[in-house]
N, C-alpha and C positions, 0 to 999 in steps of 0.2 A: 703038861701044859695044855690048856683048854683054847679055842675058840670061839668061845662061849665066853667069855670075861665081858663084865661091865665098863663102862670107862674110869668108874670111880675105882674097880679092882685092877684095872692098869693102872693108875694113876700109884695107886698104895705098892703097887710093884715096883714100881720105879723108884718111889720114896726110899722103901725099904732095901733097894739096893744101893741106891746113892748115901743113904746112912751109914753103911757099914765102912764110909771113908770118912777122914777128918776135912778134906778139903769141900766133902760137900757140893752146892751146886758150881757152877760157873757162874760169872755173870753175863747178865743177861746179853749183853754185846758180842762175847766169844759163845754164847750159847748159839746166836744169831748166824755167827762168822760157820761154826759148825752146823746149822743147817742150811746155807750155804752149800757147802761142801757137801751135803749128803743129796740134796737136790740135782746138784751136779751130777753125781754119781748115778741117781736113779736117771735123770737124763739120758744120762750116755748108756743105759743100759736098756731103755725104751728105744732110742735111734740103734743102737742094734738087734734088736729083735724087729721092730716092725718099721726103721729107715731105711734108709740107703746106705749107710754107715756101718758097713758090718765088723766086726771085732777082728780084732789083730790077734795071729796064735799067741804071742808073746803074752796078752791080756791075760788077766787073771777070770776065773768063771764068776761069777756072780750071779744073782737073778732079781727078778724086777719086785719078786714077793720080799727078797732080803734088803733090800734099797728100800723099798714102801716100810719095813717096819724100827731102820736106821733112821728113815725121817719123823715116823713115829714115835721113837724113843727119844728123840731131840726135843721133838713138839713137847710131850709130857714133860720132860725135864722143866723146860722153858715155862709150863702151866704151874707144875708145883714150885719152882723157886718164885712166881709171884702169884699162888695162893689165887689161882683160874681154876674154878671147876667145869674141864671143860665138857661135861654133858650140858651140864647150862648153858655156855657158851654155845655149845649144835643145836639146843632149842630154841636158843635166842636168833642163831641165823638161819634157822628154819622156817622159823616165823615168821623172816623177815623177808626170804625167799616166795615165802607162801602168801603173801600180800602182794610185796613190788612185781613178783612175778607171773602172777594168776594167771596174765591173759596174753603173757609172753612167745608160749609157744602151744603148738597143734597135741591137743590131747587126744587120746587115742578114747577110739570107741568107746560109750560108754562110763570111761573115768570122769568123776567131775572134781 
């Protein structure tokens, strides 16, 4: 597995593993309810690394890269059961960042 993947080649990852099931996607609700839940989890794995909140032995290990790509794997589900491409969707609010927010904050030397 690469690093290197497109969003549209995540995207067809994800398809084609949710394919190989008859039940297919979720809907969008419990898709919701389980991102949810994986937010959480990356939560609580952010306040124990760099909170005050440090982890209990009995916890399970986890890490904040395996949380980030749980919430990623929900996000894409959520894009293909309604037909979001979401590279579009990142230029679209990139675009929109890069107007509403031009003169929001302090640019560093020389970037315009």
């Amino acid at each position: 597995m690469s690093g290197d993947k497109t969003m549209k080649q995540l995207q067809l990852d994800v398809d084609r593993y949710i394919g190989q099931y008859k039940e297919g996607y979720f809907q969008p609700m419990e898709m919701m309810a389980r991102m949810t839940e994986e937010l959480g989890e990356l939560s609580r794995e952010v306040m124990h690394q760099y909170g005050p909140k440090k982890k209990k032995s009995s916890e399970a290990e986890n890490s904040i890269e395996e949380e980030m790509g749980d919430v990623l794997f929900v996000l894409i589900c959520m894009a293909n059961s309604m037909d979001i491409d979401l590279a579009h969707a990142h230029d679209r609010v990139m675009e929109k960042f890069a107007s509403r927010d031009k003169d929001r904050w302090t640019r560093k030397d020389g970037d315009k």
